[in-house]
Backbone bond lengths (Angstrom), bond angles and torsions (degrees), N, CA, C in turn:
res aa  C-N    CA-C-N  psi(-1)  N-CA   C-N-CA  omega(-1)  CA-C   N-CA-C  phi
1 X - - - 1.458 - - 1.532 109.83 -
2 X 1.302 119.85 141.20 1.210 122.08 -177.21 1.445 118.55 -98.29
3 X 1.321 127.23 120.32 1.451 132.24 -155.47 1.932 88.42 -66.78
4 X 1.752 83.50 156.77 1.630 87.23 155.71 1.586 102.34 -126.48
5 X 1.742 106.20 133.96 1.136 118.99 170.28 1.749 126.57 -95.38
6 X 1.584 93.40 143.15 1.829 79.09 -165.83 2.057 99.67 -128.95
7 X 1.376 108.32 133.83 1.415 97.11 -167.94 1.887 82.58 -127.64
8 X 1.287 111.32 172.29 1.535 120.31 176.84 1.349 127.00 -32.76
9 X 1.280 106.16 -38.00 1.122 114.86 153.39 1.536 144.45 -161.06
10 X 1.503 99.91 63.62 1.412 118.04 -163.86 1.451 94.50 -155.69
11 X 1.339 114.10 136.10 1.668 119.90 165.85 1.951 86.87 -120.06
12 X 1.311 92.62 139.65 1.283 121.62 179.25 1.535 122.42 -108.23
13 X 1.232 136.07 78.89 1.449 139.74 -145.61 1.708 127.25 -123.73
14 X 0.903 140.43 121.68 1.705 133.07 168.15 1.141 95.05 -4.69
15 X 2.236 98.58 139.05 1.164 86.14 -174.32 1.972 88.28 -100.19
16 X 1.775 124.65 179.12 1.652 106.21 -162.09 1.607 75.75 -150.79
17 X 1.100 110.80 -173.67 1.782 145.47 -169.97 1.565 90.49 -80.93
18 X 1.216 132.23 6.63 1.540 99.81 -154.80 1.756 63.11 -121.09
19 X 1.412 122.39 -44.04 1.356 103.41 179.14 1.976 136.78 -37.51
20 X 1.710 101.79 -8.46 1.453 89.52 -166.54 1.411 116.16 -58.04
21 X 1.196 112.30 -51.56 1.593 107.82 -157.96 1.509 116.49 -73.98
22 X 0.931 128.48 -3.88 1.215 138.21 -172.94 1.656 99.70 -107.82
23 X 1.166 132.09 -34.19 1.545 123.24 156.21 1.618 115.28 -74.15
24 X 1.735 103.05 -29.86 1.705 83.82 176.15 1.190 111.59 -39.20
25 X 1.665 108.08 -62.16 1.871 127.17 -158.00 1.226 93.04 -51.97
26 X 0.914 127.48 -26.37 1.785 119.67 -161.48 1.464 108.46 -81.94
27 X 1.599 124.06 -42.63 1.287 144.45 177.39 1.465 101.88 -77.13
28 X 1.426 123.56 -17.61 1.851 102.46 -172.68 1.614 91.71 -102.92
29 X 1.385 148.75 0.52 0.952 168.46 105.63 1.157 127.09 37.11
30 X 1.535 139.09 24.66 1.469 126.13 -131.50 1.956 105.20 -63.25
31 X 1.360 126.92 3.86 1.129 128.52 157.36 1.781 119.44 -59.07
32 X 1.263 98.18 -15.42 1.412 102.61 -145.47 2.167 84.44 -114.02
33 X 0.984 89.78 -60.21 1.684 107.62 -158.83 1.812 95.09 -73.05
34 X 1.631 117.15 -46.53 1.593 98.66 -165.66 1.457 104.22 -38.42
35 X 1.203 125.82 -91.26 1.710 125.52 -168.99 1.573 111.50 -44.52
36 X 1.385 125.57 -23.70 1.770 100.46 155.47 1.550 114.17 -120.43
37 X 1.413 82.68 110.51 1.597 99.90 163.93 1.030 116.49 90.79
38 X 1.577 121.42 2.32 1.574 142.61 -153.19 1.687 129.68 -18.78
39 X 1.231 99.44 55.48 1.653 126.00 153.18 1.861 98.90 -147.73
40 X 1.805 83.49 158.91 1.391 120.79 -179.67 1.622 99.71 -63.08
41 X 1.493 105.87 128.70 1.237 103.72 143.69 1.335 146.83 -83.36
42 X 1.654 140.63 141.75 1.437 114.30 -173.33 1.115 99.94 -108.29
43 X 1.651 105.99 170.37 1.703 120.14 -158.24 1.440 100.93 -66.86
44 X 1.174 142.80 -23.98 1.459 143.40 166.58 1.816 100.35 -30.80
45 X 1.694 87.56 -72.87 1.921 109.18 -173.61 1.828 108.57 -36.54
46 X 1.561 94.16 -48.37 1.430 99.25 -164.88 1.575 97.32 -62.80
47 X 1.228 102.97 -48.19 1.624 89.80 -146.64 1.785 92.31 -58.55
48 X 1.357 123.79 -33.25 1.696 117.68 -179.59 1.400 109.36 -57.53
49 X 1.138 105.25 -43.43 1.664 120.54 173.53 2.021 104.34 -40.71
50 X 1.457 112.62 -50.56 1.200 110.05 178.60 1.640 120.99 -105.56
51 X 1.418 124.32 23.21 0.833 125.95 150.74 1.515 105.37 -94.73
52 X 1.066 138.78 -18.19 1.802 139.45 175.76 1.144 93.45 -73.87
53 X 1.376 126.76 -52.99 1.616 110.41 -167.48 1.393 121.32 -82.42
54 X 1.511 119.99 6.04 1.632 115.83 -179.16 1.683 93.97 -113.07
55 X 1.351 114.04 -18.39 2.035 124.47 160.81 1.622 102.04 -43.87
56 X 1.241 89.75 -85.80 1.274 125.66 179.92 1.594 114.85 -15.61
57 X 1.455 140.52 -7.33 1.120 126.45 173.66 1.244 94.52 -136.18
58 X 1.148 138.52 14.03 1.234 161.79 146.45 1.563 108.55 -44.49
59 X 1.133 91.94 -71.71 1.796 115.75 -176.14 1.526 112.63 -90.17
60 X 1.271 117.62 12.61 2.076 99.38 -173.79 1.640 87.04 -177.53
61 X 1.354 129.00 4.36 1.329 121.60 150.14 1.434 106.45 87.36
62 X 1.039 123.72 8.30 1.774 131.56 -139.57 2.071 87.16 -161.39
63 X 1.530 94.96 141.47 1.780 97.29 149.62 1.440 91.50 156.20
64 X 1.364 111.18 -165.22 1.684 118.09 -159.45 1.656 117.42 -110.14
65 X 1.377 112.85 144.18 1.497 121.05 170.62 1.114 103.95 -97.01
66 X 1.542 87.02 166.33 1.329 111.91 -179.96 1.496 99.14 -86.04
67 X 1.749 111.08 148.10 1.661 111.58 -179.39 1.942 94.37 -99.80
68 X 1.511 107.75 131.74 1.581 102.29 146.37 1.167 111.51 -140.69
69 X 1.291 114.76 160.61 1.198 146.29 -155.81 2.286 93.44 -88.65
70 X 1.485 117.66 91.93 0.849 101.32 -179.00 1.786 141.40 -65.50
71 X 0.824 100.79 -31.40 1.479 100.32 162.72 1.459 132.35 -48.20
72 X 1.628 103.57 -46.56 1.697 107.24 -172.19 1.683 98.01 -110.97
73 X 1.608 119.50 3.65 1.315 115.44 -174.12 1.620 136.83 22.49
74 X 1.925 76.53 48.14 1.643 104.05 165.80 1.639 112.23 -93.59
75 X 0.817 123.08 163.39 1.401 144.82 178.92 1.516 112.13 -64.79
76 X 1.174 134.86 127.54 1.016 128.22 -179.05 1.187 123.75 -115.03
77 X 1.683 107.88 -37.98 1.623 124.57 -178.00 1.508 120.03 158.98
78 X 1.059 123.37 -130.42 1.335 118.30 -168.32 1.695 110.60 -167.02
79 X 1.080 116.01 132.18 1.723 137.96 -167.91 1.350 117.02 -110.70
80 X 1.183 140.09 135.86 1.599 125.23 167.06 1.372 116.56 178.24
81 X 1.267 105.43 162.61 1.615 120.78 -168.61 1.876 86.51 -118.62
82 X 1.302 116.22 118.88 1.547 119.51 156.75 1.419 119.27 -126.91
83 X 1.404 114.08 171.20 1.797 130.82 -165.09 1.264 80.27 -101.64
84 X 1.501 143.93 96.92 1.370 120.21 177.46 1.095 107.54 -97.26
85 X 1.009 126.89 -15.86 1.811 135.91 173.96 2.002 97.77 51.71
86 X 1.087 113.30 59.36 1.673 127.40 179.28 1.504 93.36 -79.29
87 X 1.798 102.92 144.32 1.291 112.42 176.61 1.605 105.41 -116.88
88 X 1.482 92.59 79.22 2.003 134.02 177.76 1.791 100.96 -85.02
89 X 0.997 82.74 131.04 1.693 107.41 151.73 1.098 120.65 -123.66
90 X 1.744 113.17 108.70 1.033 149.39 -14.02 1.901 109.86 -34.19
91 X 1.553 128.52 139.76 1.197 125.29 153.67 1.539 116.50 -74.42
92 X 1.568 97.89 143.64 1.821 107.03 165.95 1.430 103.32 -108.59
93 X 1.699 121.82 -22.97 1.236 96.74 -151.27 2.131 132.39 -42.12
94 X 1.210 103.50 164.79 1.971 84.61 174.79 1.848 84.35 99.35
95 X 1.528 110.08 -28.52 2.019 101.09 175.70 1.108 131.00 -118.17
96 X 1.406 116.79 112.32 1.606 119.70 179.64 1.558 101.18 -8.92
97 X 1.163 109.05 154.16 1.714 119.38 170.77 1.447 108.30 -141.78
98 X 1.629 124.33 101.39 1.251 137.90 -172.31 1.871 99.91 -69.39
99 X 1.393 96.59 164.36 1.408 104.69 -165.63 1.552 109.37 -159.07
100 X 1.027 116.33 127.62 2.039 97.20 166.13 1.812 85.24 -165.36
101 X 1.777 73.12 163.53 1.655 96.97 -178.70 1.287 112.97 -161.32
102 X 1.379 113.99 135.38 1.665 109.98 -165.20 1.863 108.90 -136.61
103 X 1.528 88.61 126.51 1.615 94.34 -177.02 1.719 111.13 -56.26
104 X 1.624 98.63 139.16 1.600 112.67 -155.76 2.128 96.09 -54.19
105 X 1.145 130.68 -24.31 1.544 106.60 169.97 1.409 118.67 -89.49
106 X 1.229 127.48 14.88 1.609 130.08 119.09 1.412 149.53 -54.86
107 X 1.280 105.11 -24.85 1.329 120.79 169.03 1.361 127.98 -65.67
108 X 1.576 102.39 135.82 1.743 105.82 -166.84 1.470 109.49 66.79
109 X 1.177 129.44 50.52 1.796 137.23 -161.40 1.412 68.50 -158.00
110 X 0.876 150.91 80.42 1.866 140.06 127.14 1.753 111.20 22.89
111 X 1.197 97.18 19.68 1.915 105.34 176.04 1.230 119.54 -62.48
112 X 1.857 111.19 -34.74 1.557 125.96 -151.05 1.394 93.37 -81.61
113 X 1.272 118.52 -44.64 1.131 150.76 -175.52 1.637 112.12 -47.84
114 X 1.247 111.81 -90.64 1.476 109.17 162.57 1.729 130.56 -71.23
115 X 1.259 112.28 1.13 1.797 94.32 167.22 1.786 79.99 -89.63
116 X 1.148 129.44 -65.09 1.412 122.09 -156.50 1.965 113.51 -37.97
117 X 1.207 93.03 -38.35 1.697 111.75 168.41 1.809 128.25 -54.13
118 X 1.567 70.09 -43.11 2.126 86.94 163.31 1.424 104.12 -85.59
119 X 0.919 150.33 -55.81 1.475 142.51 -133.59 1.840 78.34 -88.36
120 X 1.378 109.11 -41.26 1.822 90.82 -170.94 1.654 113.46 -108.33
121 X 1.525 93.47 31.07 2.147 114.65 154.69 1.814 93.74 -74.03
122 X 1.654 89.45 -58.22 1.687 104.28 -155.58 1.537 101.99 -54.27
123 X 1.232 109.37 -54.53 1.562 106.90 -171.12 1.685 140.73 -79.78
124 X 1.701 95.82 -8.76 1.622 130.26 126.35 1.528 103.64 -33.18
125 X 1.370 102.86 -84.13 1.726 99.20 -175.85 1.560 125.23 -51.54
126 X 1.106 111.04 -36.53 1.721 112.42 -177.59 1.670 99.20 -83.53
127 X 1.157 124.93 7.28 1.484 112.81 172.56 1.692 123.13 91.32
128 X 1.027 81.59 -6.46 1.930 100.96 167.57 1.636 109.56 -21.17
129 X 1.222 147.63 98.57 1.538 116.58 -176.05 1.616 107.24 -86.23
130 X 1.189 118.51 -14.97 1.734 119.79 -140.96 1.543 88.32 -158.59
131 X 1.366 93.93 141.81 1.633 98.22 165.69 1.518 95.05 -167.46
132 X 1.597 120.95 153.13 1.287 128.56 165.33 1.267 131.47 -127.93
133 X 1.007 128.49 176.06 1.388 128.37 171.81 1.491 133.70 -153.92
134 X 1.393 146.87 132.63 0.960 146.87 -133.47 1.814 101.44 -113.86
135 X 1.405 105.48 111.82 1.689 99.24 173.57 1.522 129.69 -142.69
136 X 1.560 105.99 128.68 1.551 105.06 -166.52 1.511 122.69 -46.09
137 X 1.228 129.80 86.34 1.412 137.93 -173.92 2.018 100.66 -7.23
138 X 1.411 109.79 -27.34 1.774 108.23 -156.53 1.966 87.10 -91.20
139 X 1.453 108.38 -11.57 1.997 107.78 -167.59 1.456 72.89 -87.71
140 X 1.365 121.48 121.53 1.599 150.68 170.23 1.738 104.06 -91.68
141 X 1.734 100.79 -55.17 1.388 88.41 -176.46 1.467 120.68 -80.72
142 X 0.853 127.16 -19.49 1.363 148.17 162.66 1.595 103.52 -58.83
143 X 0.854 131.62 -39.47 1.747 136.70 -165.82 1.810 88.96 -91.85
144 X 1.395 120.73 -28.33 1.587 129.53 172.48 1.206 128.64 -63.22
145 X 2.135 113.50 -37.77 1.061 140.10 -168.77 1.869 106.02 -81.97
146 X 1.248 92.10 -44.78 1.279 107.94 -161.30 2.068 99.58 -83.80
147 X 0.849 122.43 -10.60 1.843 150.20 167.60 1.488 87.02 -69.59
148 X 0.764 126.55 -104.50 1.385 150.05 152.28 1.390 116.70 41.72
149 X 1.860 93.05 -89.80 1.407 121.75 178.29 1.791 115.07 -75.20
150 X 1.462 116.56 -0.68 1.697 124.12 -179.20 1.649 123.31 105.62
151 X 1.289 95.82 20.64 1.582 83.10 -173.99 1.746 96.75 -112.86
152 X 1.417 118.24 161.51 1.326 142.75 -156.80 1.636 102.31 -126.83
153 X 1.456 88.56 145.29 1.724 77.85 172.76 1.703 97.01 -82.26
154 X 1.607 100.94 159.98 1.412 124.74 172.27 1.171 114.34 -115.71
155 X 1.434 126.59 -43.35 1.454 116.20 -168.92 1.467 114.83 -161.69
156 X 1.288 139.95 157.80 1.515 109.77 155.70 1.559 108.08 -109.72
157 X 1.322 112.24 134.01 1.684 131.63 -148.83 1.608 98.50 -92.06
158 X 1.362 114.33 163.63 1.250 121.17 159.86 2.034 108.07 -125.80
159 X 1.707 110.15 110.19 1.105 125.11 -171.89 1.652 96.34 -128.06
160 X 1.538 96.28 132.13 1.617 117.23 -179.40 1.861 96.54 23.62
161 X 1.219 96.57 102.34 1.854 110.91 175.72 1.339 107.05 30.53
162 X 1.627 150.01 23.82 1.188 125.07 -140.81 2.021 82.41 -156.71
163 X 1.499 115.50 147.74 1.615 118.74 160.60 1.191 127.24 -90.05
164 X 1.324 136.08 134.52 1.360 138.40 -174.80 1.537 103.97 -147.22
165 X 1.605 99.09 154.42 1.605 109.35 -176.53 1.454 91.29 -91.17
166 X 1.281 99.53 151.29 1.401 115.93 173.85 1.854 105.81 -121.65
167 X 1.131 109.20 132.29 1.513 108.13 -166.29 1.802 94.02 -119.54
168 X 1.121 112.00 159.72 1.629 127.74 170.00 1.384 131.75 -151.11
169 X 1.401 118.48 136.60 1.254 127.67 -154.73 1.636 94.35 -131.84
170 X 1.743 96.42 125.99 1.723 84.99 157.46 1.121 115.65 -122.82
171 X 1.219 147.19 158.22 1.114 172.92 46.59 1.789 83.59 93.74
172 X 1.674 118.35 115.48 1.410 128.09 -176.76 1.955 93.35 -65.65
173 X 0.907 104.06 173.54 1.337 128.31 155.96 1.740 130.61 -97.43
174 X 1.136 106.39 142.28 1.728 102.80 -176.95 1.499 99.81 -137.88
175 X 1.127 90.77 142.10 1.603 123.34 -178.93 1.711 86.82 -73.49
């Protein structure tokens, strides 16, 4: 079962079928898509895109919600922990790989910020030690978010012919 997470103002929820169209727009977006992967996705992609992520905790116990905006229970974007098993130089595979993306009238709303903060409360709690994430040295706010929530740069990677920062977060310590 996939938890639902709830922060001041964000409910964090399974992501479902009813999510497509509102992630298409978000993915054809070039606000959204330049810094990942920088082309549009089409609603074909998405909808595979959200059948992997409701799989996905299925198989590895771990995967991504849907972000909404609780008050007006609009759509906000999307959160997640995946097995991406990426063929990086440096390798992570064997480490959660954090992820988020937020439709452009979310942006600069401190959203990235606190769902990314919940999704890595939760995985704090399930014992998560390590997790990473992959970010285009030019995504500033994203390189801000991820500052933020505890992760460090680690490396700069070589993924499909192309360089990327690789950032890492471990798991705080408790007394």
């Amino acid at each position: 079962m996939i938890p639902i997470l709830t922060t001041a103002r964000l409910t964090l929820r399974s992501p479902n079928p009813d999510d497509l169209e509102a992630s298409a727009a978000m993915w054809g977006d070039p606000a959204v898509y330049a810094m990942i992967g920088g082309r549009s996705f089409a609603r074909e992609e998405v909808w595979q895109r959200l059948l992997r992520y409701i799989g996905h905790w299925q198989t590895v116990g771990y995967g991504s919600w849907t972000v909404i905006e609780t008050a007006s229970g609009r759509y906000a974007g999307e959160v997640g922990l995946m097995d991406s098993r990426r063929a990086s130089e440096p390798s992570f595979e064997g480490t959660p790989e954090a992820g988020w993306a937020l439709a452009p009238w979310a942006h600069g709303r401190g959203f990235a910020g606190e769902a990314v903060g919940a999704m890595l409360d939760w995985a704090d709690e399930q014992g998560i030690a390590r997790t990473v994430c992959i970010i285009d040295a030019a995504n500033t706010a994203s390189v801000r978010v991820a500052a933020r929530v505890g992760y460090r740069f680690l490396a700069t990677a070589r993924y499909r012919d192309a360089l990327v920062d690789l950032y890492e977060r471990l798991r705080p310590v408790t007394a």
